[in-house]
Backbone as JSON Lines, residues from 0, in Angstrom:
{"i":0,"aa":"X","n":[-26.47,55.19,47.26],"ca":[-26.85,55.37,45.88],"c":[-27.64,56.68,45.77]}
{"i":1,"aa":"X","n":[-27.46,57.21,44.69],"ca":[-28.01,58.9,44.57],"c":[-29.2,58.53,44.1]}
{"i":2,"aa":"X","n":[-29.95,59.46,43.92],"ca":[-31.88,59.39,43.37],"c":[-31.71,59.65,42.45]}
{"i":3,"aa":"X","n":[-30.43,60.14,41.69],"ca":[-30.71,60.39,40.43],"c":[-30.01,59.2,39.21]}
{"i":4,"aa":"X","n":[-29.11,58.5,40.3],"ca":[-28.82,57.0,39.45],"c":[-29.55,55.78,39.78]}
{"i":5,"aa":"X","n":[-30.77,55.89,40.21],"ca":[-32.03,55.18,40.33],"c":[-31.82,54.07,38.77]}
{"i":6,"aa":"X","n":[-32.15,53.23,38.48],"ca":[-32.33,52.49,37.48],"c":[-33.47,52.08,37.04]}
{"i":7,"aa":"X","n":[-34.36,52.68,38.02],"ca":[-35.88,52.76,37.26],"c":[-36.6,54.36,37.04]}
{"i":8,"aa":"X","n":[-35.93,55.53,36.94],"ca":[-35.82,56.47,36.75],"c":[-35.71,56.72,34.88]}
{"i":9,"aa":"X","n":[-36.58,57.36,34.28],"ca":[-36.76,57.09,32.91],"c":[-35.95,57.44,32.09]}
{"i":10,"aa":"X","n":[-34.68,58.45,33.01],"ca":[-33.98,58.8,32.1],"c":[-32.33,58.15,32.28]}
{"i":11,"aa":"X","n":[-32.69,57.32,33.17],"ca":[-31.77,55.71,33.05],"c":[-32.23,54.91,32.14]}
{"i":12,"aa":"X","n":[-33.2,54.81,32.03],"ca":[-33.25,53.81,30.71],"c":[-32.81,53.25,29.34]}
{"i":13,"aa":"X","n":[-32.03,54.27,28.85],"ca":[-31.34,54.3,27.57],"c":[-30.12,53.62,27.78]}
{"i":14,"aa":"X","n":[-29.81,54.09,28.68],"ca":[-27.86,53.44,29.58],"c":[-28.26,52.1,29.96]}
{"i":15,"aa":"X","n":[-29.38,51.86,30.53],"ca":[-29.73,50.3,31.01],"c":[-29.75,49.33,28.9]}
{"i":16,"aa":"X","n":[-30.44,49.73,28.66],"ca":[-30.79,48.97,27.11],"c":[-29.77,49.14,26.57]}
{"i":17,"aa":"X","n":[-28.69,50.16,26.43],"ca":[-27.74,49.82,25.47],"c":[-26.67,49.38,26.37]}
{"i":18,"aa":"X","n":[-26.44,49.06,27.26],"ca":[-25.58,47.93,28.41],"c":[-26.26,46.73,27.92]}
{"i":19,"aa":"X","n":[-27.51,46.71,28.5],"ca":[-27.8,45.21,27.86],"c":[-27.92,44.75,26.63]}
{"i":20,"aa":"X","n":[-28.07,45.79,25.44],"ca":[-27.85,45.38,24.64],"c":[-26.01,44.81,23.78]}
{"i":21,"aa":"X","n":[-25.5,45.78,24.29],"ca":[-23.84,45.84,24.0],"c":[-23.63,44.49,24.77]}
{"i":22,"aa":"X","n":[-23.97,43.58,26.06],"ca":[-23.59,42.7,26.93],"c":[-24.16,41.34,25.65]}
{"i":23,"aa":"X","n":[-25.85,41.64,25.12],"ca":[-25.84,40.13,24.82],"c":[-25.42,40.31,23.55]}
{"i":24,"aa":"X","n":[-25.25,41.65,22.83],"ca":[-24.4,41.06,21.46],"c":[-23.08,40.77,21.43]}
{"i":25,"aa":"X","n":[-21.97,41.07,22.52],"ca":[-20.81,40.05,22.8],"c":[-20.88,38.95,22.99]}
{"i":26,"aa":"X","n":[-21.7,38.53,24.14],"ca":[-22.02,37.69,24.24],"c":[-22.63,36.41,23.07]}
{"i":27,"aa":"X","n":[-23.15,37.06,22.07],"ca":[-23.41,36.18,20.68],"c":[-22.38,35.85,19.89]}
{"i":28,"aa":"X","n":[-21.74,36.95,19.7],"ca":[-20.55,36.7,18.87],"c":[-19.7,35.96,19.75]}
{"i":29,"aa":"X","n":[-19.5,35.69,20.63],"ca":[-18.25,35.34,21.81],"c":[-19.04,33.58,21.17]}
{"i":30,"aa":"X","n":[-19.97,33.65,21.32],"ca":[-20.82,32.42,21.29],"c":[-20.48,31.64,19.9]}
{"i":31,"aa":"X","n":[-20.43,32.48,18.95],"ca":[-20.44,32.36,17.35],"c":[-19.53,31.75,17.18]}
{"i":32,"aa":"X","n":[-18.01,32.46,17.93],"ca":[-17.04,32.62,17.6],"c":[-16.39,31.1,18.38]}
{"i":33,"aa":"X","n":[-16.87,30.8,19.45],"ca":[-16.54,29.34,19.94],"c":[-17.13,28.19,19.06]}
{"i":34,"aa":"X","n":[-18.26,28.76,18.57],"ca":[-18.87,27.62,17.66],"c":[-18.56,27.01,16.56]}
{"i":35,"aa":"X","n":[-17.44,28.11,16.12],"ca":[-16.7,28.24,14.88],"c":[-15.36,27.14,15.17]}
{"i":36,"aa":"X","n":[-15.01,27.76,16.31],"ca":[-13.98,27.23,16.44],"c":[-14.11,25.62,17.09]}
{"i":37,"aa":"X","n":[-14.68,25.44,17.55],"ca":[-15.03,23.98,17.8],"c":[-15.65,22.97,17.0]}
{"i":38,"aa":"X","n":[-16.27,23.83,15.53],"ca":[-16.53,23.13,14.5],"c":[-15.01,22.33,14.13]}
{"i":39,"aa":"X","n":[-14.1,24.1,13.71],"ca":[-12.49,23.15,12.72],"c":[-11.67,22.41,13.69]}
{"i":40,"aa":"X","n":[-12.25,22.51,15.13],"ca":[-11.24,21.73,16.23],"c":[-11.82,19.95,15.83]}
{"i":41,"aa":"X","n":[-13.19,19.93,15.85],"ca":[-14.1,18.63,15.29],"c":[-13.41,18.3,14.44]}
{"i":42,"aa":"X","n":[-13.41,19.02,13.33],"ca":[-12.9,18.2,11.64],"c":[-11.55,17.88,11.98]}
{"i":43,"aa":"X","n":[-10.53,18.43,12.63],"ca":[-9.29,18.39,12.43],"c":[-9.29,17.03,13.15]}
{"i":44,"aa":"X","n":[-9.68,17.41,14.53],"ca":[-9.68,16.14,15.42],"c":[-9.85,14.28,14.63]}
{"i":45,"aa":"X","n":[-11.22,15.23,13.7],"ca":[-11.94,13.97,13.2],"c":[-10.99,12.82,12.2]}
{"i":46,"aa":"X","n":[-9.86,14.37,11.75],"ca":[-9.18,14.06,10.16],"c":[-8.03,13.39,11.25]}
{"i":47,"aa":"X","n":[-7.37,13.59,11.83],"ca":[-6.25,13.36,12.8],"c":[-6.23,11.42,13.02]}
{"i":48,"aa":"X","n":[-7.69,11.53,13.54],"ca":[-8.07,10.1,14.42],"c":[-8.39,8.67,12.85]}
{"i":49,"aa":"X","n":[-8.83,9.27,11.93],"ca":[-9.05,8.28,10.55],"c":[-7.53,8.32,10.25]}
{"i":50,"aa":"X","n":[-6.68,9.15,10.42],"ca":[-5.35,8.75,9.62],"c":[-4.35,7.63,10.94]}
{"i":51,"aa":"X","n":[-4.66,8.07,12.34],"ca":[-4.31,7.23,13.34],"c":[-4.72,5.61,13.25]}
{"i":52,"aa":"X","n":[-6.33,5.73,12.89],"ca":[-6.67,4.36,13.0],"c":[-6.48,3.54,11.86]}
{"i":53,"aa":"X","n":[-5.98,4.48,10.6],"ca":[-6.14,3.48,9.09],"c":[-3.93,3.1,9.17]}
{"i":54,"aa":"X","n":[-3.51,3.9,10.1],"ca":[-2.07,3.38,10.22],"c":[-1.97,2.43,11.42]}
{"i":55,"aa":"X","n":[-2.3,2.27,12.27],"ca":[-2.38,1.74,13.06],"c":[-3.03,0.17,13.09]}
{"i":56,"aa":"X","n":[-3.79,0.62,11.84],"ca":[-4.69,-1.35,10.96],"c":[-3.41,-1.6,10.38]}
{"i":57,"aa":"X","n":[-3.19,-0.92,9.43],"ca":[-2.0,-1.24,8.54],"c":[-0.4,-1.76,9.55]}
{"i":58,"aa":"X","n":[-0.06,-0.83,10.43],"ca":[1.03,-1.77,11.1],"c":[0.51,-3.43,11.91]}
{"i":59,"aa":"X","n":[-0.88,-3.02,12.59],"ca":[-1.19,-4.51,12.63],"c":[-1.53,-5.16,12.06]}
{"i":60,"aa":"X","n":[-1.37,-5.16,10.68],"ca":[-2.14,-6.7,9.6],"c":[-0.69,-6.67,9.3]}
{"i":61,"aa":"X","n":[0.78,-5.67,9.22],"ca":[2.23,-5.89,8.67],"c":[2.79,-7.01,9.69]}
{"i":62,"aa":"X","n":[2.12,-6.38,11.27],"ca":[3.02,-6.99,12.11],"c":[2.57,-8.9,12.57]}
{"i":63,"aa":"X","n":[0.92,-8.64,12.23],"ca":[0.1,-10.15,12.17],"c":[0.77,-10.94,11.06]}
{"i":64,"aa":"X","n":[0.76,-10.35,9.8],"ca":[1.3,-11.11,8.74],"c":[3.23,-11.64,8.8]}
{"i":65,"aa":"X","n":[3.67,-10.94,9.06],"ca":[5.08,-11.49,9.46],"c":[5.23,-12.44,11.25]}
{"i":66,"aa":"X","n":[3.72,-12.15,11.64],"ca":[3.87,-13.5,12.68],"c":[3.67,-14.5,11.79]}
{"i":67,"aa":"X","n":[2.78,-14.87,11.23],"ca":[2.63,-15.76,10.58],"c":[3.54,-16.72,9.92]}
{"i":68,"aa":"X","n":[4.6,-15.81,9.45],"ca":[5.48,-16.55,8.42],"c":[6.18,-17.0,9.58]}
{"i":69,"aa":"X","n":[6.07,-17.31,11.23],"ca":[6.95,-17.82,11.86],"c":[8.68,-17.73,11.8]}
{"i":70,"aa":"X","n":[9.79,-18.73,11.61],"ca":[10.99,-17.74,12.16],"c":[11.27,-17.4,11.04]}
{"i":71,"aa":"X","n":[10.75,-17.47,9.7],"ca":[10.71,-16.36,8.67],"c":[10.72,-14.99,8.53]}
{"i":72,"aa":"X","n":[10.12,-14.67,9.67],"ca":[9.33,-13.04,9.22],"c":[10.33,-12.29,10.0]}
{"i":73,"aa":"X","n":[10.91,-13.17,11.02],"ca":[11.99,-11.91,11.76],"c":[12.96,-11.17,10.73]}
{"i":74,"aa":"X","n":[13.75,-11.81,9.89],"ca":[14.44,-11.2,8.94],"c":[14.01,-10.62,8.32]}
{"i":75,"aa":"X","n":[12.65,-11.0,7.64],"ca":[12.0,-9.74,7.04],"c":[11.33,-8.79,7.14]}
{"i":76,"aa":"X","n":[10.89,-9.11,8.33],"ca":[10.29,-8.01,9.27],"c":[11.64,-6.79,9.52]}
{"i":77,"aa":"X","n":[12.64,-7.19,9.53],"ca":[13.96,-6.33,9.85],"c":[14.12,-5.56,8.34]}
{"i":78,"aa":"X","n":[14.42,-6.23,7.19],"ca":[14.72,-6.37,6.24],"c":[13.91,-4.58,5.38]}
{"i":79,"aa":"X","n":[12.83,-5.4,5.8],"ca":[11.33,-4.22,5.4],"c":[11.86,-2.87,6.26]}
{"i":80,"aa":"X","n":[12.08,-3.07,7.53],"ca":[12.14,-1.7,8.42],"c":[13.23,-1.12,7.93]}
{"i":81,"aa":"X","n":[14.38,-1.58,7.86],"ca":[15.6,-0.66,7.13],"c":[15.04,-0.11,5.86]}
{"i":82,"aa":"X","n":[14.45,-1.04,4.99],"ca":[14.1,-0.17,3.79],"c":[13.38,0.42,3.91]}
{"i":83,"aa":"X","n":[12.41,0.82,4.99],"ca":[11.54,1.98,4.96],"c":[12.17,3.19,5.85]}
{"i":84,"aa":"X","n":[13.14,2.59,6.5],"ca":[13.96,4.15,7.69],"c":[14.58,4.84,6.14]}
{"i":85,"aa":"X","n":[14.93,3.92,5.09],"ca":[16.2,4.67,4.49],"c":[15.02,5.41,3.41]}
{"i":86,"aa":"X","n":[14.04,4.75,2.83],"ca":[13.34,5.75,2.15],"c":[13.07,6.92,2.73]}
{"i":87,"aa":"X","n":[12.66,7.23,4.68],"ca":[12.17,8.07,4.73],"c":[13.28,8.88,4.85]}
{"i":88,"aa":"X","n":[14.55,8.95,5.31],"ca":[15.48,9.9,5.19],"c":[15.73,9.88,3.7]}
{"i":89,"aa":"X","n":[15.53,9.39,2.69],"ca":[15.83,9.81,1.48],"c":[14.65,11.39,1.64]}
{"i":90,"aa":"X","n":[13.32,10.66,1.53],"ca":[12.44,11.55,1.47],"c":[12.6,12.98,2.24]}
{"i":91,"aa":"X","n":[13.65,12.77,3.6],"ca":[13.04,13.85,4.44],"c":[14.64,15.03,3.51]}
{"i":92,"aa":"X","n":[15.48,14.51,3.04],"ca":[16.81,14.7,2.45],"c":[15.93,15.8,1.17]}
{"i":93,"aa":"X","n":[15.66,14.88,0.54],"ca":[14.91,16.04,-0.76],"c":[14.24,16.6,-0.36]}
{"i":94,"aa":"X","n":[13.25,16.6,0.75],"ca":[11.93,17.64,1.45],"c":[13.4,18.95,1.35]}
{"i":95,"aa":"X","n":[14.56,18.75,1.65],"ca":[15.0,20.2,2.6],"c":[15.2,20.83,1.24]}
{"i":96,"aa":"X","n":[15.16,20.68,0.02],"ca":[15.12,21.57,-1.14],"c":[14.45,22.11,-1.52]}
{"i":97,"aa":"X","n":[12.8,21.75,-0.64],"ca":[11.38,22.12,-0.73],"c":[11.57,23.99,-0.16]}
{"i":98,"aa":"X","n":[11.31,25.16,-0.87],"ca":[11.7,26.1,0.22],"c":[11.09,26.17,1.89]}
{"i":99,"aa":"X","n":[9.69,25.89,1.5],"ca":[9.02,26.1,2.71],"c":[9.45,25.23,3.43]}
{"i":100,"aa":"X","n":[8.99,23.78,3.6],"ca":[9.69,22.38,4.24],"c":[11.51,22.45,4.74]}
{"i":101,"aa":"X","n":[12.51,23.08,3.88],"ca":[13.26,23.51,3.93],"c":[13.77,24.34,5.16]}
{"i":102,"aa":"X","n":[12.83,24.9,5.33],"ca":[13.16,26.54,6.48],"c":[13.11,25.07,7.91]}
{"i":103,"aa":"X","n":[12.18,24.42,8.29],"ca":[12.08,23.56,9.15],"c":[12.64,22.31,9.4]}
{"i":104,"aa":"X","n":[13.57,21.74,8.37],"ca":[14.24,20.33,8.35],"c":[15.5,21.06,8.56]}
């Protein structure tokens, strides 16, 4: 190492402070910028898991309630599922006239 890139030499000092300064203001924003992003990763996550668990009640009180009706519910338990496959290809049928929805169906 030379005597004149000493780092306690006074006229190193300017190069030392604005290194460390340039290091911890990346470092903040780098910081900011994860914080940000792990906020909308939270909400999304959060929004994701309430629509999982409020469908997931709903198929089990459909699938509890057609136990119930004993050898009743098999037919209609069938009955119900066709009419909901055919609504959703109705639905997914008109989505493709949607332009945007369209480009992807």
């Amino acid at each position: 190492m030379a005597w004149y890139s000493n780092p306690f030499l006074p006229w190193n000092w300017p190069a030392d402070v604005t290194k460390s300064y340039i290091g911890q203001l990346e470092f903040s924003l780098e910081y900011l910028l994860y914080s940000f992003l792990n906020t909308i990763l939270s909400v999304v996550q959060a929004l994701l898991s309430g629509i999982e668990f409020a469908f997931s009640g709903f198929l089990l009180v459909v699938v509890l309630s057609f136990q119930a009706m004993g050898p009743l519910g098999l037919p209609l338990f069938t009955g119900l599922f066709i009419v909901t496959a055919g609504i959703g290809m109705d639905l997914f049928h008109f989505a493709k006239d949607i332009p945007i929805v369209g480009d992807f169906i």
